[in-house]
C-alpha positions as MATLAB code, in Angstrom:
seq = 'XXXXXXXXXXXXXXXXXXXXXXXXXXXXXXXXXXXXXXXXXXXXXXXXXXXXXXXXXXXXXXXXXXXXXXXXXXXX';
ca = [
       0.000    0.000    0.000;
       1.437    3.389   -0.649;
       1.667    6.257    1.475;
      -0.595    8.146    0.022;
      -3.196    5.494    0.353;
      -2.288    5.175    3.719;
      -2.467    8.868    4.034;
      -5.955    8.451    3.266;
      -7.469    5.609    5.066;
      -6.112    7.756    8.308;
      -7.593   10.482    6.953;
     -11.087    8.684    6.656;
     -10.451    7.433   10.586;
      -9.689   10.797   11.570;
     -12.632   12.566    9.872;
     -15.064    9.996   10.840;
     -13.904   10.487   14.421;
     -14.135   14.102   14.383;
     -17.486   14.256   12.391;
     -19.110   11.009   14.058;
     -20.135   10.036   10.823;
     -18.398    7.010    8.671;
     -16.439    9.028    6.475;
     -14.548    7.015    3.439;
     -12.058    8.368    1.540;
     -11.127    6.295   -1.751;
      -8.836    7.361   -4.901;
     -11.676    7.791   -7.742;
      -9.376    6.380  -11.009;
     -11.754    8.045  -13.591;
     -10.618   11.132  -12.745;
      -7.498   10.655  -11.147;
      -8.578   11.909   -7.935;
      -9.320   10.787   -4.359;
     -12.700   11.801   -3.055;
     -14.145   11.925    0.255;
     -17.723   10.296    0.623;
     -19.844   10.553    3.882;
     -23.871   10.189    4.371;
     -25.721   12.475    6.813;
     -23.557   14.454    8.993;
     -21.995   17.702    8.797;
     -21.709   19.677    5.048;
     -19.145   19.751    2.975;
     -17.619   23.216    4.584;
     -17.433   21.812    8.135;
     -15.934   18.369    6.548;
     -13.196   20.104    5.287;
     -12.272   22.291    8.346;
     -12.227   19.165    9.882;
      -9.559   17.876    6.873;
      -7.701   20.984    6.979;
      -7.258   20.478   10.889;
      -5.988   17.202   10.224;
      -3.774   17.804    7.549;
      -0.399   17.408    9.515;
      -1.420   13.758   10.137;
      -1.730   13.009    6.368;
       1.522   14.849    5.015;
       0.832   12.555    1.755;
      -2.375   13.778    1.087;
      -3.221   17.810   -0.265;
      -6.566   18.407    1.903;
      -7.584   21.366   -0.658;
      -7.413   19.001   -3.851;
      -9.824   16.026   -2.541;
     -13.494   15.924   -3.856;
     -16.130   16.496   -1.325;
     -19.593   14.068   -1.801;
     -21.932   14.369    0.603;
     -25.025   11.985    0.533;
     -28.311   12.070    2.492;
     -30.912    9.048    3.375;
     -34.571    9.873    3.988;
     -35.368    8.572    7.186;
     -39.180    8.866    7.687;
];
């Protein structure tokens, strides 16, 4: 596994810690890209405050180049 991939499955611990939300962060090959994906939970602003405040953790990774997807569920 490379750093970088390391890099980002602590980043996806981290992140789902922080957020308390399972947070997964995956390198999308179509576009050459890693992306973080989470359902519910904080938006896409607060997720990546909570990226940029981990960023010394994940040298590897740049925080301000990852794709943010956020997902919802209806839950009636």
């Amino acid at each position: 596994m490379s750093k970088r991939a390391r890099s980002a499955r602590r980043l996806a611990s981290l992140l789902t810690s922080k957020s308390g939300t399972y947070v997964r962060v995956y390198y999308d090959r179509q576009i050459r890209r890693y992306r973080v994906v989470w359902t519910n939970g904080p938006d896409a602003a607060q997720m990546f405050t909570f990226a940029v405040q981990a960023a010394g953790d994940v040298p590897e990774l740049d925080v301000a180049t990852l794709l943010w997807d956020r997902g919802t569920t209806n839950n009636k």
